[in-house]
Every structure is written in C-alpha cells, then in structure tokens.
Legacy VTK file of the C-alpha trace (Angstrom):
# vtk DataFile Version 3.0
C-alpha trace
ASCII
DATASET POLYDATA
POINTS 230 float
5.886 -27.008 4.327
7.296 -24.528 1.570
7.986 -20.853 3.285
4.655 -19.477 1.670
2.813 -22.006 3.322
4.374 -21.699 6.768
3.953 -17.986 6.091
0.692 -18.121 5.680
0.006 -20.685 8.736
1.918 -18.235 10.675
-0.153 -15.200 10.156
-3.750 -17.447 10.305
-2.025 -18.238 14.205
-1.426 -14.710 14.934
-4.667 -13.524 14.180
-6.982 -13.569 16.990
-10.253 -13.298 14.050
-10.595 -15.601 11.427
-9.153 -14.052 8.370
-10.464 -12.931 5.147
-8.875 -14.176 2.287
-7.906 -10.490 0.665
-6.525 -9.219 4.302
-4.250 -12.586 4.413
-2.744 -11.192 0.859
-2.120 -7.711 2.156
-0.651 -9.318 5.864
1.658 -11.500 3.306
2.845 -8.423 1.400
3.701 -6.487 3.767
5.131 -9.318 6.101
7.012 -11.489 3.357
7.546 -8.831 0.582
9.842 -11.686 -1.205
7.359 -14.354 -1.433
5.031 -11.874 -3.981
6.012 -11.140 -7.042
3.406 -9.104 -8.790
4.880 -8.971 -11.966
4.430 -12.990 -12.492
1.120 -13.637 -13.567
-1.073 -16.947 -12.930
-1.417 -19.545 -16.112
-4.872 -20.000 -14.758
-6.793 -17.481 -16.727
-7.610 -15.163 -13.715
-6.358 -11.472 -13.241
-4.619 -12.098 -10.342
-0.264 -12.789 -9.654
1.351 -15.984 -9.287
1.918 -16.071 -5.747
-2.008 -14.745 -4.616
-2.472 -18.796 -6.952
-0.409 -19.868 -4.712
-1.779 -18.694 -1.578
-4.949 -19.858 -2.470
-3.254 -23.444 -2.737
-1.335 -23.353 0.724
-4.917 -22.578 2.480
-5.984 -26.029 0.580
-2.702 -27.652 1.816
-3.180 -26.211 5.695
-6.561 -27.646 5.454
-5.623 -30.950 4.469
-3.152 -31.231 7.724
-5.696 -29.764 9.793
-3.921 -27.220 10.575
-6.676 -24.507 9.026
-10.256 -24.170 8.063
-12.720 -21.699 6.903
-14.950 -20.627 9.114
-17.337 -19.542 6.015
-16.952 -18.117 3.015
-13.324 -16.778 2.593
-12.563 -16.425 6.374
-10.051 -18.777 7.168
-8.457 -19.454 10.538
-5.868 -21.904 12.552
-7.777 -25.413 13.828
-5.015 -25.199 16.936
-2.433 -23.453 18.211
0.869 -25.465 17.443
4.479 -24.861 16.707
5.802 -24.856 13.399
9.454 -25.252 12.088
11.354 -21.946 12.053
11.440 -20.762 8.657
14.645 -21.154 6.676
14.140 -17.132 5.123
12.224 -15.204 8.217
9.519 -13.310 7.678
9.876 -9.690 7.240
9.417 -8.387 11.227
8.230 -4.762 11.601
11.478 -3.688 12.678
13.478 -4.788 9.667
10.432 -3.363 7.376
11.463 -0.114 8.719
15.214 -0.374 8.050
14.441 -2.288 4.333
12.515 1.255 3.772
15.154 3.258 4.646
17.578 1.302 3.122
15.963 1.532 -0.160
14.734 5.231 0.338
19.017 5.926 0.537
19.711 3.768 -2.683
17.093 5.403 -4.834
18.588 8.968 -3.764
21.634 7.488 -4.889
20.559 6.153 -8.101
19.615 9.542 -8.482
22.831 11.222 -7.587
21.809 12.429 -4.857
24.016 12.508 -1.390
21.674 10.049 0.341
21.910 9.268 4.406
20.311 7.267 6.755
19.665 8.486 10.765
20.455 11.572 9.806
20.910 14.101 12.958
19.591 17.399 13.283
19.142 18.543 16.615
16.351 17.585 18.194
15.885 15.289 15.540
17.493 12.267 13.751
15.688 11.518 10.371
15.169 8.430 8.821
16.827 9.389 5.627
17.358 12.485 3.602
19.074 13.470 0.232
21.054 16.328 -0.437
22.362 17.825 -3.566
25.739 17.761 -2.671
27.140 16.080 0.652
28.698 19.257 1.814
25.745 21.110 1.442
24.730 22.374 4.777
20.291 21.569 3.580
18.711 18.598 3.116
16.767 18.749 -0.131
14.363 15.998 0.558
13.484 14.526 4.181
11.462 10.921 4.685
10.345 9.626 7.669
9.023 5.588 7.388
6.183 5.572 10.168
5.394 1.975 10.625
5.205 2.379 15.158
4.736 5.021 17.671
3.024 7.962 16.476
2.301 10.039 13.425
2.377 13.337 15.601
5.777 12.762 16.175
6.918 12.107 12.527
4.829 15.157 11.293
6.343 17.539 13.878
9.822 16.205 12.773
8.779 16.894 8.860
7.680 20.319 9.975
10.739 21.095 11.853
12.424 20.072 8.432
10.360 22.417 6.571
11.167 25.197 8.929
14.982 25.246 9.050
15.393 23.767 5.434
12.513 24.019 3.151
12.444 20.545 2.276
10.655 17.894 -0.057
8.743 16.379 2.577
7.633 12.187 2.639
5.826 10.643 5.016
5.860 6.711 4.502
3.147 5.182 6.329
2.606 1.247 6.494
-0.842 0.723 8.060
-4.133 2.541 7.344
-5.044 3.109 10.710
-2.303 5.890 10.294
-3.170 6.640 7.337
-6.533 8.235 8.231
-4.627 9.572 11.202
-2.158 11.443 8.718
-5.270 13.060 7.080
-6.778 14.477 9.993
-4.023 16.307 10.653
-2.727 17.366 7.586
-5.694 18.111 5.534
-8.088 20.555 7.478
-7.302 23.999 5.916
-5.839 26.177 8.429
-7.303 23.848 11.425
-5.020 20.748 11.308
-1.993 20.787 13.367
0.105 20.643 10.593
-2.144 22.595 8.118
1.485 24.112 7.035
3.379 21.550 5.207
-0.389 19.970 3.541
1.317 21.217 0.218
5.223 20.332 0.849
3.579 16.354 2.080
3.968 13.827 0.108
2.283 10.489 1.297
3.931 6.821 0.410
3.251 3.135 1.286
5.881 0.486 0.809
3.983 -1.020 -2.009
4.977 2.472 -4.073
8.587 2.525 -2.936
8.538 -0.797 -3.948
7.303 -0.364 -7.139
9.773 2.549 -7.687
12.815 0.823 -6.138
12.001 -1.913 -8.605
11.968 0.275 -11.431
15.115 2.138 -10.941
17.100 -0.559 -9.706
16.912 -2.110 -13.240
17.811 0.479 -14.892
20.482 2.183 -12.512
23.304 2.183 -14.468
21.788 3.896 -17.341
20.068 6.252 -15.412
23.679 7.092 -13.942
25.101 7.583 -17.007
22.283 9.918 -17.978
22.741 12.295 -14.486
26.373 12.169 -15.110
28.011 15.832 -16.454
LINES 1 231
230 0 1 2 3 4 5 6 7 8 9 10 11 12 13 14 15 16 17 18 19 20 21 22 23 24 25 26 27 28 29 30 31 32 33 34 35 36 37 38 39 40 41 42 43 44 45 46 47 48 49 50 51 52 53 54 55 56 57 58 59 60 61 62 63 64 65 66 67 68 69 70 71 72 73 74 75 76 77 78 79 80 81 82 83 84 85 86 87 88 89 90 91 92 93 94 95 96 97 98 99 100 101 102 103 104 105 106 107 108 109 110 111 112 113 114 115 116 117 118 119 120 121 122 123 124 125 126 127 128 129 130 131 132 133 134 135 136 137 138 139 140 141 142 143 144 145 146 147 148 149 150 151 152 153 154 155 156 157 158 159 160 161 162 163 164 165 166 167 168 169 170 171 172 173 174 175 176 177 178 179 180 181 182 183 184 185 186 187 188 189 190 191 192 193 194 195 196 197 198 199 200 201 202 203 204 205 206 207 208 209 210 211 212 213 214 215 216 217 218 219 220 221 222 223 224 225 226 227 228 229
C-alpha cells in the first residue's frame, strides 16, 4: 500500500458508519495534512486537487483487495476489521495537530516580528501561544488558543481573562464543527451569551486558514523580514 491508501483504509476502519466520500476528504485533511496538496491540480479535467484523484483511486485499490466496499452510492466502508502495516510517515494524531498549530501560530508571529511564545503562563492560565511587540513587554498583544479537545467554555473564559488584564487580539482556533456551533452560542447572543464581551475582540480560525496563511508567509519570509526591518 502507498501511505494515502493505508490512510485512507485506516480511517474507513475507524469509522463505525460507512463513510461518505466528501467526509473521508475532510477526515484525510485534517488527519494527514501532508498527503493534500491543494495547490496541485488533477490532469483529469475536473475542478478538484491532485490528491482528492487520488483518493478516489485508493478506494478502487481497497476494493480490489477486499479490504473496502461501498455500501451505495459514495458511502464506502471496511469489508473486515484487519491489521495493516504501520505507516512509514504516521498520521497526524490529535495531539500533535494541536502542537503543529501552535507551532506554526509562533512562527508566523515571528515572520512577523513579533516576540512569539508557546505555553505561555499567566496565572491561572497557560496559553497556547501569544505574540508580543517586544519580549520585554509586560502585554501580550495577540492571544490564541487551538481548541481541538475538552471544552470551548474553558478556552473562551481563558480568552476573556486575556481580554481583561491585557486587551488582547483574541483567536480562537477550533478544529471540529461540533465546536464550532458551540463557539457561536456563546459568543454571538447580544448581551445574553456568556461571553457576549469579547464577540467583537474574537476572531474564529480552522487549521485549513492557518494553513493557508502559514503557507503563504513561509514563502515569502525572508522578504517580508526585510520589509518589517527598521
């Protein structure tokens, strides 16, 4: 098997649903963010990347082992439960999502020129990451919290205590849309939500947009270094 293909056999096995087609590319993108280059389109005359071709092709392949089949029309699910090979490359895990995040979330401040700093501790807290003008400086100028487990209450309330002692830029990351929707419930009712206060100062990102932006800057990062410089 080529990684995308055990990839994709090992998501169909963790699923306890068949699984549509368009859910297996999200799962994959989130999962094995270096397997899916959007920027390489297919030869085939669709509108769709490269590697979405190519997922397409390792359901054909799994199906052909008999190792998956659709259960109708673009469901798709294991035919048994087996063992495959470990993967040479793992597949992203939730946990190292989380620190790839923050990891990139500090580099962009950087590229910026910003001081940037992962687990950052402010009593009671310790933030993901922040930036800060200047590393002395005793306020954080922009605060993220990556919320990809436990619960969105608890990243809010630490954004809010942010807000309150610092006046911060405030970004919420949040990797799966049931917390999403959760986010919005508690941000958005004027004057009703429990953190109706820092609607305005709440920015919300996914990992595809950090992505996108850590992909953008990274190319250009020594220009854009030059340009900040005095």
């Amino acid at each position: 098997m080529t990684e995308l293909q055990k990839a994709v056999y090992e998501i169909l096995q963790s699923s306890p649903v068949p699984m549509q087609v368009k859910d297996l590319y999200a799962t994959i993108k989130i999962k094995a963010p270096h397997l899916c280059d959007d920027s390489v389109p297919c030869s085939c005359g669709q509108k769709h990347p490269l590697w979405q071709h190519l997922t397409a092709w390792a359901l054909q392949y799994l199906k052909h082992k008999k190792l998956a089949h659709s259960t109708r029309r673009g469901f798709w699910e294991v035919t048994t439960k087996v063992v495959v090979e470990p993967t040479p490359s793992p597949i992203v895990s939730e946990k190292s999502l989380h620190g790839s995040l923050k990891t990139k979330i500090r580099e962009l401040g950087e590229i910026l020129g910003r001081y940037a700093k992962e687990e950052y501790p402010a009593p009671p807290y310790i933030y993901d990451v922040i930036w800060k003008d200047v590393e002395g400086m005793p306020r954080a100028s922009h605060v993220f919290e990556v919320q990809d487990k436990g619960l969105v209450s608890v990243a809010l309330a630490k954004l809010q205590h942010a807000h309150d002692i610092w006046k911060s830029r405030l970004f919420l990351v949040v990797t799966g849309e049931k917390d999403r929707v959760k986010v919005g419930s508690l941000l958005e009712p004027f004057l009703e939500g429990t953190f109706h206060r820092i609607r305005k100062d709440t920015t919300l990102l996914t990992p595809e947009i950090i992505d996108e932006i850590y992909r953008a800057l990274s190319t250009h990062k020594e220009i854009i270094r030059y340009m900040l410089e005095l």
